[in-house]
C-alpha positions in Angstrom: 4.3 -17.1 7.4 1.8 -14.3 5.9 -0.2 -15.2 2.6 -0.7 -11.5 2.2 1.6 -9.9 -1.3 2.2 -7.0 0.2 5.5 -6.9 3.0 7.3 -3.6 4.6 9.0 -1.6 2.7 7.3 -2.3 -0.8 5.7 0.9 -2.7 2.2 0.8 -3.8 -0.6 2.9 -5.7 -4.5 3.1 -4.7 -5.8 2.8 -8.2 -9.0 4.6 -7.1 -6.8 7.6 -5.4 -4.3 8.6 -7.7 -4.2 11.7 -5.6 -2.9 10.0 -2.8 0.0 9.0 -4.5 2.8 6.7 -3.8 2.8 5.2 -0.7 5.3 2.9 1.2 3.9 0.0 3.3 4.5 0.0 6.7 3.2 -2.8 8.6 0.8 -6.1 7.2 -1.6 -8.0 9.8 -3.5 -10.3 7.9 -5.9 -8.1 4.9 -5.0 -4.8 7.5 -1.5 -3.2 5.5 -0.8 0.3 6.9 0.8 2.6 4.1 2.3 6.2 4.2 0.9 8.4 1.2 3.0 10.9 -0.1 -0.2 13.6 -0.2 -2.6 11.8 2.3 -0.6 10.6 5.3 -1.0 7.2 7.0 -3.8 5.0 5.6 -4.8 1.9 6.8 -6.4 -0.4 3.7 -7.9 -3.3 3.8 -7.0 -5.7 1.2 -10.1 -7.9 0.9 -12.0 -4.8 -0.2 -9.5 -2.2 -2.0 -6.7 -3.8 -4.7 -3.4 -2.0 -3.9 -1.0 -1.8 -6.8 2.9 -2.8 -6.5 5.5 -0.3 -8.1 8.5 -1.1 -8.3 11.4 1.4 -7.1 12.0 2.5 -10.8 8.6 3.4 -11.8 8.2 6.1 -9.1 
C-alpha cells in the first residue's frame, strides 16, 4: 500500500509552472510521480521537494 496522494490517472498542476499546464500522472514510486504536461512533456517530480496540485476532471 502507497502513502503517496497522488495515483495514476489523477490530473495535477505545478503551482510554480503554470506554463506547464495540466498534467496527468503516470506512474508513483514512493515521493518519484511521473506526470505528462500538456506544454512540457514527461516530467518526473519529486514530492518531498515540489507540492503538486490535484484538479479534478471538471476544473480543467
Amino acid at each position: 500500500m502507497s502513502d503517496s496522494l497522488f495515483e495514476p490517472g489523477q490530473f495535477v498542476r505545478h503551482p510554480g509552472r503554470p506554463d506547464w499546464g495540466i498534467g496527468q500522472v503516470q506512474s508513483v514510486v514512493g515521493d518519484r510521480v511521473t506526470v505528462n504536461f500538456e506544454h512540457a512533456g514527461k516530467l518526473l517530480i519529486n514530492t518531498a521537494h515540489t507540492v503538486l496540485e490535484l484538479v479534478n476532471e471538471a476544473g480543467r
